[in-house]
C-alpha positions as CSV (number, residue, x, y, z in Angstrom):
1,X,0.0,0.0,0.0
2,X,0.9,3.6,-0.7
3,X,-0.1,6.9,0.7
4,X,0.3,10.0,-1.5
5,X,-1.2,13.4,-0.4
6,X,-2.2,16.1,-2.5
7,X,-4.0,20.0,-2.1
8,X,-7.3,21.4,-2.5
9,X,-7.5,24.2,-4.4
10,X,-9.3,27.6,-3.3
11,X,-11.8,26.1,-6.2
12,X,-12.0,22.0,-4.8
13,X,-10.1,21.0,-7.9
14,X,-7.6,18.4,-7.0
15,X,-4.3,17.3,-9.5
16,X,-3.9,13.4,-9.2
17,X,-0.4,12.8,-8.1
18,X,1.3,10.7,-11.0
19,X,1.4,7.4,-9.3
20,X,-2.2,8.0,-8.6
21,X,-2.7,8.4,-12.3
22,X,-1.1,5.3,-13.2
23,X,-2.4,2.8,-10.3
24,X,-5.9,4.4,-12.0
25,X,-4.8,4.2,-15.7
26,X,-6.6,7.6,-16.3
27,X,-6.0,10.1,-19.1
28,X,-7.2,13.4,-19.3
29,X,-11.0,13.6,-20.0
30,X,-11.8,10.1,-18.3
31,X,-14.0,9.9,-15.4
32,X,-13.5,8.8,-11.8
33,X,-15.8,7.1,-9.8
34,X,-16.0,8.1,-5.8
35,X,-17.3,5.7,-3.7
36,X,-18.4,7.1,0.3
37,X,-18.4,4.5,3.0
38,X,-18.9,6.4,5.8
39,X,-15.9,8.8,6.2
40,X,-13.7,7.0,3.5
41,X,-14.2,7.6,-0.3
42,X,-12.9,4.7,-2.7
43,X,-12.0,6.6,-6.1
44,X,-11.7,4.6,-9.1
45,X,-11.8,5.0,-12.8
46,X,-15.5,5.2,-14.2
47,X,-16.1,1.6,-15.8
48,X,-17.6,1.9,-18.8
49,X,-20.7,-0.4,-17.3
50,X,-21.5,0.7,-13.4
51,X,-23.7,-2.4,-13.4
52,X,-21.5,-4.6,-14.4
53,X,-18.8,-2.8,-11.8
54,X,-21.5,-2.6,-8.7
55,X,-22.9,-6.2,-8.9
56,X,-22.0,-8.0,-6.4
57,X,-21.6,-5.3,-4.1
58,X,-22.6,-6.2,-0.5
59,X,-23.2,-9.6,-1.8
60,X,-22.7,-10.8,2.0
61,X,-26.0,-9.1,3.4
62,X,-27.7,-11.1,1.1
63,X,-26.0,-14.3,0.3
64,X,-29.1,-16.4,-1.1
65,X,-31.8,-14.2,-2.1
66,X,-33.8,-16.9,-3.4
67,X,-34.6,-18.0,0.2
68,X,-34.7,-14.9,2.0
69,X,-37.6,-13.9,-0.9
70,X,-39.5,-17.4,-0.5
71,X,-39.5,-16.2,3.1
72,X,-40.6,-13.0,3.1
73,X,-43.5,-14.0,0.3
74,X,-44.4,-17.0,2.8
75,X,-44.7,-14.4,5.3
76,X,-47.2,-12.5,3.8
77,X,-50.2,-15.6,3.7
């Protein structure tokens, strides 16, 4: 793991420190994605699908959805 720093501008712009840049493998005009948990943020380049790049995503608070549905729909009778 690395730590790099970098300033805030009087405007919020921020310049991506060059090893940022490459561990990203951005180029000027591409996009980044910011992800907040709570008081971290997770930047990454924008994938060119954000379905295909969020699925999956807390997979663990629902690890067989099948059942949990069949349960909640027997529930309801």
């Amino acid at each position: 793991m690395q730590a790099v720093t970098a300033q805030i501008s009087s405007k919020y712009q921020v310049v991506l420190p060059k090893a940022v840049r490459q561990a990203l493998g951005v180029q000027p005009q591409d996009e980044l994605l910011f992800v907040i948990e709570g008081d971290a943020v997770i930047v990454r380049a924008r994938p060119a699908s954000l379905t295909t790049a969020l699925r999956g995503l807390h997979a663990d608070l629902w690890p067989d959805p099948e059942t949990w549905l069949e349960t909640e729909r027997a529930s309801w009778e």
